[in-house]
CHARMM internal coordinates of N, CA and C (Angstrom, degrees):
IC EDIT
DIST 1 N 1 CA 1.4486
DIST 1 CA 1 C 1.5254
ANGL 1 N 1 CA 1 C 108.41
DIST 1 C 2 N 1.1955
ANGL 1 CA 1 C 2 N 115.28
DIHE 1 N 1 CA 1 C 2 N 142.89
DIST 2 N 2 CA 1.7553
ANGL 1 C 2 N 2 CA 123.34
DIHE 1 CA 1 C 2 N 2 CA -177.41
DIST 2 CA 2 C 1.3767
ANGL 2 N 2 CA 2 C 94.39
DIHE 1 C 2 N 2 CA 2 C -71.56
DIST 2 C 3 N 1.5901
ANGL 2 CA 2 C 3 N 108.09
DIHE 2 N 2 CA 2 C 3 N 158.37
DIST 3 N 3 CA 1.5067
ANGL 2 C 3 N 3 CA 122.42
DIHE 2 CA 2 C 3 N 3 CA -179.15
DIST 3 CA 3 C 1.9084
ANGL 3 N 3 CA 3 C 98.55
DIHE 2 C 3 N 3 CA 3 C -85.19
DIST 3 C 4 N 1.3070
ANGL 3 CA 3 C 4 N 94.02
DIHE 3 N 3 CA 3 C 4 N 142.31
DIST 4 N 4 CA 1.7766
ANGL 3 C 4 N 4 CA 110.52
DIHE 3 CA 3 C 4 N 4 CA 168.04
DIST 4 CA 4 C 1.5674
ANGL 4 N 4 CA 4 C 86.97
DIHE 3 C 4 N 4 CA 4 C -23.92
DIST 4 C 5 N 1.9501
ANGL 4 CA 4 C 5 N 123.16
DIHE 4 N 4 CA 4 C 5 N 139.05
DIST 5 N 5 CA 1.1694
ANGL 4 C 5 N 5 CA 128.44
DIHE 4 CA 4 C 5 N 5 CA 134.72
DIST 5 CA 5 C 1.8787
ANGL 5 N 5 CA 5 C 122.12
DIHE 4 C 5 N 5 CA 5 C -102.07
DIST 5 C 6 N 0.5909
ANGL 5 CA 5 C 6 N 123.70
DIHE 5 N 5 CA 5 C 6 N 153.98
DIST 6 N 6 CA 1.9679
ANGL 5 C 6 N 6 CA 123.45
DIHE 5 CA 5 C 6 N 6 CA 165.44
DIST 6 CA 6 C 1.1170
ANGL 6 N 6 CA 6 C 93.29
DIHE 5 C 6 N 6 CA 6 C -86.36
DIST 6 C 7 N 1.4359
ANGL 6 CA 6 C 7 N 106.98
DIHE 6 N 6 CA 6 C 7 N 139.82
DIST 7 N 7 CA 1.9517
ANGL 6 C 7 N 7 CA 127.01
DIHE 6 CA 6 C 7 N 7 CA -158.62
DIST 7 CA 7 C 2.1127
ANGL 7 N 7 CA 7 C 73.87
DIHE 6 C 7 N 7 CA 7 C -135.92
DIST 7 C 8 N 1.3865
ANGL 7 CA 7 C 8 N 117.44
DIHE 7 N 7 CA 7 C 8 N 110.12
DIST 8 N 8 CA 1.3076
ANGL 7 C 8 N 8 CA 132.77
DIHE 7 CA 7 C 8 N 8 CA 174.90
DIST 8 CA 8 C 1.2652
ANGL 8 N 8 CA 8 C 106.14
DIHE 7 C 8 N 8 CA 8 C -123.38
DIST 8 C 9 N 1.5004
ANGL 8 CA 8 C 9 N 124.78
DIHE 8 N 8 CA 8 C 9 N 133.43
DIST 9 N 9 CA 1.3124
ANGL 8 C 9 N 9 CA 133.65
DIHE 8 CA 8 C 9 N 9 CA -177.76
DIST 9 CA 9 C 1.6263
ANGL 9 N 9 CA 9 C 97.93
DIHE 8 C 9 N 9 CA 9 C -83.97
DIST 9 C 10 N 1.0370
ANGL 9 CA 9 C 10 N 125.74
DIHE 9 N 9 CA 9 C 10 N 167.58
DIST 10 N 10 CA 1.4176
ANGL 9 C 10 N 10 CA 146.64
DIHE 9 CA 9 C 10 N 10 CA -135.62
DIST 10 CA 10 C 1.8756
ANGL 10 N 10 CA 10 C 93.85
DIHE 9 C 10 N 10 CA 10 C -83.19
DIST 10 C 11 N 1.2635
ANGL 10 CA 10 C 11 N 98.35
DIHE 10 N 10 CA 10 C 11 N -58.64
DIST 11 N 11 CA 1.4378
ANGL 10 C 11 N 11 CA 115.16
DIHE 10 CA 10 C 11 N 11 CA 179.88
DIST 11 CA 11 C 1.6329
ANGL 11 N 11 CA 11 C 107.40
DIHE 10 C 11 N 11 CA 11 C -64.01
DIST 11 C 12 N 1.2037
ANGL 11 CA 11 C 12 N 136.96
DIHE 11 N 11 CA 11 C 12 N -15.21
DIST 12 N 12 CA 1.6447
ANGL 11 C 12 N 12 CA 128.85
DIHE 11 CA 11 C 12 N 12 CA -163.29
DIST 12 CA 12 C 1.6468
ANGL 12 N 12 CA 12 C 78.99
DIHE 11 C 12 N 12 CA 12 C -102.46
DIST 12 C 13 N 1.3359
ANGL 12 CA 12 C 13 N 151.19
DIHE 12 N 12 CA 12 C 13 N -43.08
DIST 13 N 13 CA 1.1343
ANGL 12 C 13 N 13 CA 136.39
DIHE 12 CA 12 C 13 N 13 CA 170.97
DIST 13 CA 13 C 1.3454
ANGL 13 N 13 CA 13 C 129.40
DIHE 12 C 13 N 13 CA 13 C -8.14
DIST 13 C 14 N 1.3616
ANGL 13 CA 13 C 14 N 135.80
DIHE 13 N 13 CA 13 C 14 N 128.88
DIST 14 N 14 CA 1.6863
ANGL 13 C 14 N 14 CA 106.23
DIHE 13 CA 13 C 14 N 14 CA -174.16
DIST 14 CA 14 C 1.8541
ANGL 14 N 14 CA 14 C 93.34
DIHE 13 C 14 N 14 CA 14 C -84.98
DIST 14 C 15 N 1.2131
ANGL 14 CA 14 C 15 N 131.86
DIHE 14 N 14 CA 14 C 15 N -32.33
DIST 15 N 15 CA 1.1998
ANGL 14 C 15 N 15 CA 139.25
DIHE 14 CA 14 C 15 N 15 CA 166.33
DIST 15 CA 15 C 1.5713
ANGL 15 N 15 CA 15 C 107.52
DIHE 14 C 15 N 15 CA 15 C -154.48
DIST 15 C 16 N 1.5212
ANGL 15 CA 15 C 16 N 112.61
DIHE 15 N 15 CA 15 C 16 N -174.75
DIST 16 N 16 CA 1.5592
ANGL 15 C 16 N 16 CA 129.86
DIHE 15 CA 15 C 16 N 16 CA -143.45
DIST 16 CA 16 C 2.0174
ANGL 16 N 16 CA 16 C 81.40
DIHE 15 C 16 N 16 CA 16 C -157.33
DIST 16 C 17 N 1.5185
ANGL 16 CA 16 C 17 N 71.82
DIHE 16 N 16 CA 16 C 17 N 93.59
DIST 17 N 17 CA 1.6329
ANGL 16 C 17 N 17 CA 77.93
DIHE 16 CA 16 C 17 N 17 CA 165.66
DIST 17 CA 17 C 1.5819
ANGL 17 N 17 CA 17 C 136.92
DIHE 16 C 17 N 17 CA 17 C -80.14
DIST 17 C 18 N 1.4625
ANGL 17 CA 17 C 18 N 87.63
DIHE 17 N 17 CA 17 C 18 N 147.35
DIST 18 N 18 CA 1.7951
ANGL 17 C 18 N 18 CA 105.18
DIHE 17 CA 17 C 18 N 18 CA -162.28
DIST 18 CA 18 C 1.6449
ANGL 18 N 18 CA 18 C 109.39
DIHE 17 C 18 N 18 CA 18 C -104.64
DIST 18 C 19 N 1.4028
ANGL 18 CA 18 C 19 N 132.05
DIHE 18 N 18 CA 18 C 19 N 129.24
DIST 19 N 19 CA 1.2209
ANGL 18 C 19 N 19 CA 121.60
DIHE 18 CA 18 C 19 N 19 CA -177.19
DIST 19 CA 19 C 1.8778
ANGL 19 N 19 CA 19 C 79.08
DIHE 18 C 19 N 19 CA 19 C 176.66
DIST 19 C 20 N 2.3409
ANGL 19 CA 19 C 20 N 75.13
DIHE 19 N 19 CA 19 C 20 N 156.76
DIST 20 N 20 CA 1.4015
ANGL 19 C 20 N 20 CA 84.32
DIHE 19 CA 19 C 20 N 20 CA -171.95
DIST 20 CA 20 C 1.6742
ANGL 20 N 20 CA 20 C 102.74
DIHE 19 C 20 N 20 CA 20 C -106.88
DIST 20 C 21 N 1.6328
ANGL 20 CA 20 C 21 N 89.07
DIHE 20 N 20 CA 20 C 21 N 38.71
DIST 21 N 21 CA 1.2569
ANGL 20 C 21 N 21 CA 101.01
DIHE 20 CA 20 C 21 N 21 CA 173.61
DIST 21 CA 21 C 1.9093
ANGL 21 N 21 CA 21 C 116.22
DIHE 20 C 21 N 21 CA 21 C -106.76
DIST 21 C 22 N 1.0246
ANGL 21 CA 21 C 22 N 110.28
DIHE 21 N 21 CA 21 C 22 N 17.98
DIST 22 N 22 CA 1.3183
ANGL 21 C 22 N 22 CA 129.34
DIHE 21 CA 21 C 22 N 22 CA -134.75
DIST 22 CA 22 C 2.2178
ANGL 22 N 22 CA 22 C 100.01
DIHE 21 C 22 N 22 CA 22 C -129.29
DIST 22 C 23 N 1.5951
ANGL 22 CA 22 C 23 N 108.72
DIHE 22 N 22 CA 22 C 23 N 124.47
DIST 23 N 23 CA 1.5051
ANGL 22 C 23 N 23 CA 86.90
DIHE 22 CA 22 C 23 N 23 CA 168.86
DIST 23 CA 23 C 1.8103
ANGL 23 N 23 CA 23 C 102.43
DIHE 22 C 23 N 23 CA 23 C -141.11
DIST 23 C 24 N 1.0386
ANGL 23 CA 23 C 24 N 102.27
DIHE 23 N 23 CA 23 C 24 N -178.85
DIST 24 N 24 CA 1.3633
ANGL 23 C 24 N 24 CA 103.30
DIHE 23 CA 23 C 24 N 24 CA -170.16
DIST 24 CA 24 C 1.9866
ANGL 24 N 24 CA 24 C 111.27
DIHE 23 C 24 N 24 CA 24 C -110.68
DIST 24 C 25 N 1.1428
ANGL 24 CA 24 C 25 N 106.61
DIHE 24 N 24 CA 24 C 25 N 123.43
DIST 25 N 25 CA 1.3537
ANGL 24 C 25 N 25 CA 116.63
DIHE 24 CA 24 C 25 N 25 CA 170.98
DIST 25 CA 25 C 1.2837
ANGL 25 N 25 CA 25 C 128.39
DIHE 24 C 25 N 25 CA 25 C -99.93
DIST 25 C 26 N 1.0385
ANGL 25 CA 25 C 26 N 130.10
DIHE 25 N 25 CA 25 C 26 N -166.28
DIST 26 N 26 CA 1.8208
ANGL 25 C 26 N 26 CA 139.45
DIHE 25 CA 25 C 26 N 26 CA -176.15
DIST 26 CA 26 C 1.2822
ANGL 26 N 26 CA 26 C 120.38
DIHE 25 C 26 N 26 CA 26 C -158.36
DIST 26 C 27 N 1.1760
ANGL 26 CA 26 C 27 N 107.27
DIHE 26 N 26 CA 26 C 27 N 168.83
DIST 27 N 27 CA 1.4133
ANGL 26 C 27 N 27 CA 94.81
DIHE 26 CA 26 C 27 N 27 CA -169.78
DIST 27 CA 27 C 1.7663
ANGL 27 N 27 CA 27 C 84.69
DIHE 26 C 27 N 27 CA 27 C -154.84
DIST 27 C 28 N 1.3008
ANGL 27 CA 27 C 28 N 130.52
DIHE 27 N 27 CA 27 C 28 N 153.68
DIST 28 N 28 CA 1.6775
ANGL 27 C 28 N 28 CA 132.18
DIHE 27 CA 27 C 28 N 28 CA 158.05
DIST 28 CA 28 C 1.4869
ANGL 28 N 28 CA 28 C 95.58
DIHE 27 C 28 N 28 CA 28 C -135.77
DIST 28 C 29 N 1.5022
ANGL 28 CA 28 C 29 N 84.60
DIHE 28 N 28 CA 28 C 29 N 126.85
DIST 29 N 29 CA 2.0074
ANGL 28 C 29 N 29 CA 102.61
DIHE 28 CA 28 C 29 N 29 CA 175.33
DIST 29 CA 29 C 1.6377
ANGL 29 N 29 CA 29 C 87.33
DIHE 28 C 29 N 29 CA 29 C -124.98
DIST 29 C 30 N 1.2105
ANGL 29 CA 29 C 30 N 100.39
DIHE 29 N 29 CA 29 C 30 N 161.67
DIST 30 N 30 CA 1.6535
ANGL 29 C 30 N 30 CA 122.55
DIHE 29 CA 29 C 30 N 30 CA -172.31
DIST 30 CA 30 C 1.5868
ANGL 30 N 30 CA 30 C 94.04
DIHE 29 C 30 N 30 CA 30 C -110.73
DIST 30 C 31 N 1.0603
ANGL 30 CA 30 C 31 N 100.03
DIHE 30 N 30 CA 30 C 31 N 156.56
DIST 31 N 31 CA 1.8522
ANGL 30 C 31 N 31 CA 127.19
DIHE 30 CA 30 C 31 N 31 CA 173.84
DIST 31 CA 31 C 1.3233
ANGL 31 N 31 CA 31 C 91.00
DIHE 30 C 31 N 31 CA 31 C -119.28
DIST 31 C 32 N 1.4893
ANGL 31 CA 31 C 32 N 125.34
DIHE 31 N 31 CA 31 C 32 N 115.70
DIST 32 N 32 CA 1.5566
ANGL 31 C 32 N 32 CA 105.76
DIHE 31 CA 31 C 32 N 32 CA 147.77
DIST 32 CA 32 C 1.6401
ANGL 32 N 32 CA 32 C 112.57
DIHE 31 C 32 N 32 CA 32 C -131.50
DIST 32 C 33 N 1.4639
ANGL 32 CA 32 C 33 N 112.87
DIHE 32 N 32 CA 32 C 33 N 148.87
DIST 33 N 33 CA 1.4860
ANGL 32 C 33 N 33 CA 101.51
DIHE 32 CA 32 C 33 N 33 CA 167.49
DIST 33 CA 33 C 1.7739
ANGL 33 N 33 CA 33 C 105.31
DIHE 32 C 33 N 33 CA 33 C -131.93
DIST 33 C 34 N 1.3932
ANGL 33 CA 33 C 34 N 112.36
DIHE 33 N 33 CA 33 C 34 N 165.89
DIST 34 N 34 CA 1.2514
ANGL 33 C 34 N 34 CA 113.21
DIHE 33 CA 33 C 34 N 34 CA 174.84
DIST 34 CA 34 C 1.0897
ANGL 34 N 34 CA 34 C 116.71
DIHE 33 C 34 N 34 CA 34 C -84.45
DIST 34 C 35 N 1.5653
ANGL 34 CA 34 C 35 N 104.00
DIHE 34 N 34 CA 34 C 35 N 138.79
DIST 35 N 35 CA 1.6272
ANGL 34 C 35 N 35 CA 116.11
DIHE 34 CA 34 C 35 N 35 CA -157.40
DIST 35 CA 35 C 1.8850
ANGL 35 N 35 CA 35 C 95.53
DIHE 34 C 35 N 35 CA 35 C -136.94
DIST 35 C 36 N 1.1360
ANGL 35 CA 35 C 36 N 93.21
DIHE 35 N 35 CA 35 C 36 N 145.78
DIST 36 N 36 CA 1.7614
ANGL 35 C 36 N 36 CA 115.09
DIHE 35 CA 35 C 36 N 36 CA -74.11
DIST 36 CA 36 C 1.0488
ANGL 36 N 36 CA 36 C 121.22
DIHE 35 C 36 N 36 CA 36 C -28.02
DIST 36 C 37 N 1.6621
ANGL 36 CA 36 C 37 N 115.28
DIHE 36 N 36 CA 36 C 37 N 177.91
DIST 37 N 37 CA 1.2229
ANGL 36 C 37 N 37 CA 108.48
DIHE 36 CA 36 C 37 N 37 CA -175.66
DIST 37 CA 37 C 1.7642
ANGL 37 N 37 CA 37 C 136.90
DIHE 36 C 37 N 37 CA 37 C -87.38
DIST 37 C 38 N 1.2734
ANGL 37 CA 37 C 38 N 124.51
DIHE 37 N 37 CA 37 C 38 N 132.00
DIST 38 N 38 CA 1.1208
ANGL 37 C 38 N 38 CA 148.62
DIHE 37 CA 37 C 38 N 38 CA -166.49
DIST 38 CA 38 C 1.6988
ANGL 38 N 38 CA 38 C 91.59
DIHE 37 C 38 N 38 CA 38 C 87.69
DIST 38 C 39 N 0.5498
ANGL 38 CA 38 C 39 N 144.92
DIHE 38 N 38 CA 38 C 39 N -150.90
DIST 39 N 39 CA 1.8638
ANGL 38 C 39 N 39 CA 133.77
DIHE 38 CA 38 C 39 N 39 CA -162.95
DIST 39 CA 39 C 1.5218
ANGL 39 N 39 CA 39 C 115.29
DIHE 38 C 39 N 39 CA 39 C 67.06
DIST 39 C 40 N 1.1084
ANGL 39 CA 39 C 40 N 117.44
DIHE 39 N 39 CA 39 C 40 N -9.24
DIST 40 N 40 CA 1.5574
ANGL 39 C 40 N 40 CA 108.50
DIHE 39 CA 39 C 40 N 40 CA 156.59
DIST 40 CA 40 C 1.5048
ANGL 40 N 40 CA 40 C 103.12
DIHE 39 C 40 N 40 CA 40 C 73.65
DIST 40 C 41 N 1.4492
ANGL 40 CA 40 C 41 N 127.03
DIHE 40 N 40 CA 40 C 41 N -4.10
DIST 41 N 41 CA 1.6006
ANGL 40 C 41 N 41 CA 118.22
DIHE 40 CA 40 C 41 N 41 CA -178.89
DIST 41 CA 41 C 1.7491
ANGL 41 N 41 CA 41 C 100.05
DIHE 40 C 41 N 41 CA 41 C -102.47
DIST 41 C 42 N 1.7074
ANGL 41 CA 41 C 42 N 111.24
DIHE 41 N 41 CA 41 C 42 N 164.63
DIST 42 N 42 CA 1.0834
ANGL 41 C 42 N 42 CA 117.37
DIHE 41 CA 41 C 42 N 42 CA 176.65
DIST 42 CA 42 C 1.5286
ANGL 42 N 42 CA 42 C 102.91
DIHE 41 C 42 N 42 CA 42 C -132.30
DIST 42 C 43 N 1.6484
ANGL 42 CA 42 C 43 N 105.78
DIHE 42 N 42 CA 42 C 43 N 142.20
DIST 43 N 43 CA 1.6119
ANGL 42 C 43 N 43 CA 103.71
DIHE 42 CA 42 C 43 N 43 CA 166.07
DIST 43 CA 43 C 1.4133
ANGL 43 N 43 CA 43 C 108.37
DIHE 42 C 43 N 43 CA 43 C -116.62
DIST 43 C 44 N 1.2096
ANGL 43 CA 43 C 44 N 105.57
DIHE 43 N 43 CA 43 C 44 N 134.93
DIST 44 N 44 CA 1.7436
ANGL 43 C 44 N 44 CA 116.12
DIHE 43 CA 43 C 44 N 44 CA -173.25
DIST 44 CA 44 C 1.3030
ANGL 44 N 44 CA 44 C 111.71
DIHE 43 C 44 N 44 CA 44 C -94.60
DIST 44 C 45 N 0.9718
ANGL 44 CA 44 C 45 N 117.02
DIHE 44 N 44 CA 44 C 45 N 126.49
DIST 45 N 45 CA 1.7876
ANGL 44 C 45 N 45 CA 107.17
DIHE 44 CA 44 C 45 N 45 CA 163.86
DIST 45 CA 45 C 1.4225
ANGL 45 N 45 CA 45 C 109.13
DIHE 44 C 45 N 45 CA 45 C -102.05
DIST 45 C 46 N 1.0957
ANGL 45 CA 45 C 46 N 110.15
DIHE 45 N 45 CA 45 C 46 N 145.43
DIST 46 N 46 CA 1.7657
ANGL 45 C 46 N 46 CA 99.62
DIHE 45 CA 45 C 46 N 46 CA 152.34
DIST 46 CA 46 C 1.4621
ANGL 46 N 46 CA 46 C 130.93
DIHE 45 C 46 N 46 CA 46 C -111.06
DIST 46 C 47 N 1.2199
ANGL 46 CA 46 C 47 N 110.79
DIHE 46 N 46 CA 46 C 47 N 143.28
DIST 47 N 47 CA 1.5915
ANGL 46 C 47 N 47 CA 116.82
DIHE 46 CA 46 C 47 N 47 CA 167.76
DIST 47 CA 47 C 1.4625
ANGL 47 N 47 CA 47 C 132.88
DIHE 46 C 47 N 47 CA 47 C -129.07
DIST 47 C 48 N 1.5565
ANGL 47 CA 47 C 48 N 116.38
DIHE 47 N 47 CA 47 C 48 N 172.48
DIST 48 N 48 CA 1.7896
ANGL 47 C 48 N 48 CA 91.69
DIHE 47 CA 47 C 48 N 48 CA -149.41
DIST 48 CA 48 C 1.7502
ANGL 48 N 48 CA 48 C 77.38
DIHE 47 C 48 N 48 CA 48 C -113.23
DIST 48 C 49 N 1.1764
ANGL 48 CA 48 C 49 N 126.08
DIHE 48 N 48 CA 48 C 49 N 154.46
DIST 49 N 49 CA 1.6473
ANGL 48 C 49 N 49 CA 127.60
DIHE 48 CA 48 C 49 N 49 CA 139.50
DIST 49 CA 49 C 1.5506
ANGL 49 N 49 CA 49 C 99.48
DIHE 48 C 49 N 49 CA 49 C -112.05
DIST 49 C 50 N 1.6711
ANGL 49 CA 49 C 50 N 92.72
DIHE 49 N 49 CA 49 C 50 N 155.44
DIST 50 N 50 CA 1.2032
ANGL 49 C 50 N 50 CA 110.04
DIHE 49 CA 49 C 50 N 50 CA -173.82
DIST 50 CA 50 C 1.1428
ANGL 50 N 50 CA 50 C 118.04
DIHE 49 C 50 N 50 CA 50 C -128.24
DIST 50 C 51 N 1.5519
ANGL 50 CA 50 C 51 N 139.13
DIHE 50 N 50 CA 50 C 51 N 122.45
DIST 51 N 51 CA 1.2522
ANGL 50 C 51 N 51 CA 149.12
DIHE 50 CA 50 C 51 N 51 CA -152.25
DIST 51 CA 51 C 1.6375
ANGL 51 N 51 CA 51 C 124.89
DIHE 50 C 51 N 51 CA 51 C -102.98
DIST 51 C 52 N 1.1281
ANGL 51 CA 51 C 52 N 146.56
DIHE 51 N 51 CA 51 C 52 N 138.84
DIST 52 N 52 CA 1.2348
ANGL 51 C 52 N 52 CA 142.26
DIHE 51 CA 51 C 52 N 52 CA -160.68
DIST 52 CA 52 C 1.8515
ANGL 52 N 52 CA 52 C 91.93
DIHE 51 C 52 N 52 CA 52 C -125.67
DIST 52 C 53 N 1.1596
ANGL 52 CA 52 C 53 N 137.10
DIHE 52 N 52 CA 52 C 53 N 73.24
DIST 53 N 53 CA 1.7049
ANGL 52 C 53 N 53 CA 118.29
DIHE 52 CA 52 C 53 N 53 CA 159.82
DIST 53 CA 53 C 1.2922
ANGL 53 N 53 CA 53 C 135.14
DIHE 52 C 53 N 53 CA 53 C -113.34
DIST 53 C 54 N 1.4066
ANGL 53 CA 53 C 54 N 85.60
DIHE 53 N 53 CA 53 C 54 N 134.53
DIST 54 N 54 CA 1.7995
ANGL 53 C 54 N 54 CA 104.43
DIHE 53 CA 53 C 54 N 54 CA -161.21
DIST 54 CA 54 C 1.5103
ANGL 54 N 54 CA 54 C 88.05
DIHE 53 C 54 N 54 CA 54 C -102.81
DIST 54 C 55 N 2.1198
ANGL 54 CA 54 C 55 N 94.84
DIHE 54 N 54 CA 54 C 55 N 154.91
DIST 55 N 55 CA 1.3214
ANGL 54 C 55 N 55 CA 116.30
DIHE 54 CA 54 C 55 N 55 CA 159.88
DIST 55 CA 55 C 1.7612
ANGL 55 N 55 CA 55 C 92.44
DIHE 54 C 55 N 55 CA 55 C -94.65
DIST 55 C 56 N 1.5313
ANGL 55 CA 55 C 56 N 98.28
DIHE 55 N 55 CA 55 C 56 N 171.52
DIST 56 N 56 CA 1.3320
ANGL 55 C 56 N 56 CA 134.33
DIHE 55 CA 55 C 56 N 56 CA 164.21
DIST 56 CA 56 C 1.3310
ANGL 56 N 56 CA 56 C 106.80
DIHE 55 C 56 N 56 CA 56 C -95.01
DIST 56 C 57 N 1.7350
ANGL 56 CA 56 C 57 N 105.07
DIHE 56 N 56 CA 56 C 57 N 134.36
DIST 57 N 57 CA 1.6525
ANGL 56 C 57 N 57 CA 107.58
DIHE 56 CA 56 C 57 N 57 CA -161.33
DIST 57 CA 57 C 1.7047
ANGL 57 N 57 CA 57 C 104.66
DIHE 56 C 57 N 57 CA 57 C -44.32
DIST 57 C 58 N 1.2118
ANGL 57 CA 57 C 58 N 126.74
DIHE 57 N 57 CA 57 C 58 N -23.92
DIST 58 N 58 CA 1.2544
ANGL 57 C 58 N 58 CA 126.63
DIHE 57 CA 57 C 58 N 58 CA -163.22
DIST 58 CA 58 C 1.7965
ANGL 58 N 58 CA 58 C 119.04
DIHE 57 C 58 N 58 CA 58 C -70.63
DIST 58 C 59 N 1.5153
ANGL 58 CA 58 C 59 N 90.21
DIHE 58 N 58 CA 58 C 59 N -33.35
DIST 59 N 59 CA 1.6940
ANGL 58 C 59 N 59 CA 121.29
DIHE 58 CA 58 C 59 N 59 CA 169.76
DIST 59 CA 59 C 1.9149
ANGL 59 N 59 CA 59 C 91.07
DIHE 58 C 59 N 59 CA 59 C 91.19
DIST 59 C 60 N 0.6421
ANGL 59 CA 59 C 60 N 119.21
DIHE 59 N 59 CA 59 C 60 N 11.08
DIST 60 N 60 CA 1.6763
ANGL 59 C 60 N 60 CA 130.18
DIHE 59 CA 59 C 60 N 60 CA 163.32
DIST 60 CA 60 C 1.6104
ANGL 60 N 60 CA 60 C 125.86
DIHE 59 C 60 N 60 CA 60 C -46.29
DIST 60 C 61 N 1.5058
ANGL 60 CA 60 C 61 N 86.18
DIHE 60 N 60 CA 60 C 61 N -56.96
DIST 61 N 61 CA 1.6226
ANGL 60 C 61 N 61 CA 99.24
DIHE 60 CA 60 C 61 N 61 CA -172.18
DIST 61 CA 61 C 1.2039
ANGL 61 N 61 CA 61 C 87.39
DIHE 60 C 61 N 61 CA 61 C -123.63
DIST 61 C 62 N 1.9677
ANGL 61 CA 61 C 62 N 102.09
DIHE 61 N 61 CA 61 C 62 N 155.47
DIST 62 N 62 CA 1.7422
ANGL 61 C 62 N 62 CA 110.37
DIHE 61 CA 61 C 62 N 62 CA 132.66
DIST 62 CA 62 C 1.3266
ANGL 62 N 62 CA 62 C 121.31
DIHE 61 C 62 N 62 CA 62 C -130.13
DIST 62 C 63 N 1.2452
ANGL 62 CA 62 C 63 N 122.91
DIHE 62 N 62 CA 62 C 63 N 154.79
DIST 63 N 63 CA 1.3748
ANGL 62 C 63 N 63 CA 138.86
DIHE 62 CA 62 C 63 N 63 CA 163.95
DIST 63 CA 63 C 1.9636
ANGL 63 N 63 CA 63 C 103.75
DIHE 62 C 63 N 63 CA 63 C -81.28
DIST 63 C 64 N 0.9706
ANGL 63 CA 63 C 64 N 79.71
DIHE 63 N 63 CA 63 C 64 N 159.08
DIST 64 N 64 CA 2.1411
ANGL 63 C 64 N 64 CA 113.01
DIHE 63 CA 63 C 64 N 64 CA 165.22
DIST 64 CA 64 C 1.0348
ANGL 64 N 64 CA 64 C 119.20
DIHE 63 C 64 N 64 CA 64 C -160.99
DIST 64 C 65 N 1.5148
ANGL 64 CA 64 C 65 N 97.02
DIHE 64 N 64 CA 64 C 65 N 116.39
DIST 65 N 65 CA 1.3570
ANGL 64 C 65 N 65 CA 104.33
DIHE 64 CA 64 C 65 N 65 CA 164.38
DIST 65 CA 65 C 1.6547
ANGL 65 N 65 CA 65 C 101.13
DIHE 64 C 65 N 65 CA 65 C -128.03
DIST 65 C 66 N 1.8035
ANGL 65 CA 65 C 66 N 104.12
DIHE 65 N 65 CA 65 C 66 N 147.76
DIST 66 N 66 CA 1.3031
ANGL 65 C 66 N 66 CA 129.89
DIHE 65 CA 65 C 66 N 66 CA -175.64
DIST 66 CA 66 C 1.6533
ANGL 66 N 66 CA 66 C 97.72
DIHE 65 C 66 N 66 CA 66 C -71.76
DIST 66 C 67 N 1.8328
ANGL 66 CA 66 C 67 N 113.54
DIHE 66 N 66 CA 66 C 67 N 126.21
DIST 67 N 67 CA 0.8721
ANGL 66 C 67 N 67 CA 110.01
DIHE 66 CA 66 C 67 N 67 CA -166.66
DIST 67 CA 67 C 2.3831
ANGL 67 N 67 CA 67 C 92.34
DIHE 66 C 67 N 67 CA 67 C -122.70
DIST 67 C 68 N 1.2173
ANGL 67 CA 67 C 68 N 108.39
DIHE 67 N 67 CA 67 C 68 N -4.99
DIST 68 N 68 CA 1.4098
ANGL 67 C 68 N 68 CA 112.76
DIHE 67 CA 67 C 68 N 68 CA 166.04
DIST 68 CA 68 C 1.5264
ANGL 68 N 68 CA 68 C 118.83
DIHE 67 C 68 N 68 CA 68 C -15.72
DIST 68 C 69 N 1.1632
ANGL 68 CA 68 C 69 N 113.47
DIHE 68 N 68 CA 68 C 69 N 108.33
DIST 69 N 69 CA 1.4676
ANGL 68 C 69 N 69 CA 105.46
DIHE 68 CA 68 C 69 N 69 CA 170.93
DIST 69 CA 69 C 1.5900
ANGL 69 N 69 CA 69 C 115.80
DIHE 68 C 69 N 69 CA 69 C -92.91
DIST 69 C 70 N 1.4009
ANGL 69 CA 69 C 70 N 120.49
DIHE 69 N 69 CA 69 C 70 N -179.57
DIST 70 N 70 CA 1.8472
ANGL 69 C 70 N 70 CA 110.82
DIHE 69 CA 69 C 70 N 70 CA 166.04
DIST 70 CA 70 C 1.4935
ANGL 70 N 70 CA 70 C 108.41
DIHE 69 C 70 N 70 CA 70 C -62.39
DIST 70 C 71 N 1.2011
ANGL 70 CA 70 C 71 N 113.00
DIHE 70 N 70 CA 70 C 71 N -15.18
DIST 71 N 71 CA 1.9177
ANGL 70 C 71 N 71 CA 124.57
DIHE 70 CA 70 C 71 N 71 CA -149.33
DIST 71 CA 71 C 1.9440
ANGL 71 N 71 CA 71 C 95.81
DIHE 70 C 71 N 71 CA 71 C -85.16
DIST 71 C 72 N 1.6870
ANGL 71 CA 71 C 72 N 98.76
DIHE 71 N 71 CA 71 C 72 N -40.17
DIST 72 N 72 CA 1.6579
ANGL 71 C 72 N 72 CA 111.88
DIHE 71 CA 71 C 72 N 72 CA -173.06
DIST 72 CA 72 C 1.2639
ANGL 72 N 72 CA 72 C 93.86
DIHE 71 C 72 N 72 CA 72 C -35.66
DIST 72 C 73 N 1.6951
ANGL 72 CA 72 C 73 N 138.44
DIHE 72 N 72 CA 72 C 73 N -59.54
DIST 73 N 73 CA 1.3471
ANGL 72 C 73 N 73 CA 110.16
DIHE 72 CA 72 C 73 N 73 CA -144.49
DIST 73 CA 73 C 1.4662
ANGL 73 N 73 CA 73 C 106.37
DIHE 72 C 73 N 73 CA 73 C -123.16
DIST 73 C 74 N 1.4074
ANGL 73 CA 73 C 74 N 110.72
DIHE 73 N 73 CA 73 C 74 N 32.34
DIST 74 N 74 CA 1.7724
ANGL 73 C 74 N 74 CA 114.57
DIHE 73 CA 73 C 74 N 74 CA 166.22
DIST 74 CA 74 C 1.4631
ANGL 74 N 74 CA 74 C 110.07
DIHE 73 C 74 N 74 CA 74 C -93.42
END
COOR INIT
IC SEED 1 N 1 CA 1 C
IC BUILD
């Protein structure tokens, strides 16, 4: 099992680190619900998250943090 993470909304951040050590990823997860219900069909949506991961000047470690806005999937 993964260790506890802190799930922080964009704004509780004290900042959103910048470095040109730093690249951007993605991610697509599906929404689906059964349509209608009991009917045995599924409708999928998709949506994108978007990832911010940086090395440490050392190139040792990286961090990620989810950088998804409401805007990502309009």
């Amino acid at each position: 099992m993964a260790p506890p993470t802190p799930v922080l909304a964009r704004e509780e951040l004290p900042e959103i680190p910048q470095s040109k050590n730093c690249v951007l990823k993605s991610l697509t997860q599906f929404q689906c619900q059964l349509r209608p219900a009991g009917s045995g069909l599924y409708e999928c949506v998709p949506f994108k998250r978007l990832f911010q991961e940086c090395r440490d000047p050392s190139g040792r470690f990286k961090s990620r943090i989810e950088v998804t806005s409401p805007l990502t999937n309009h």
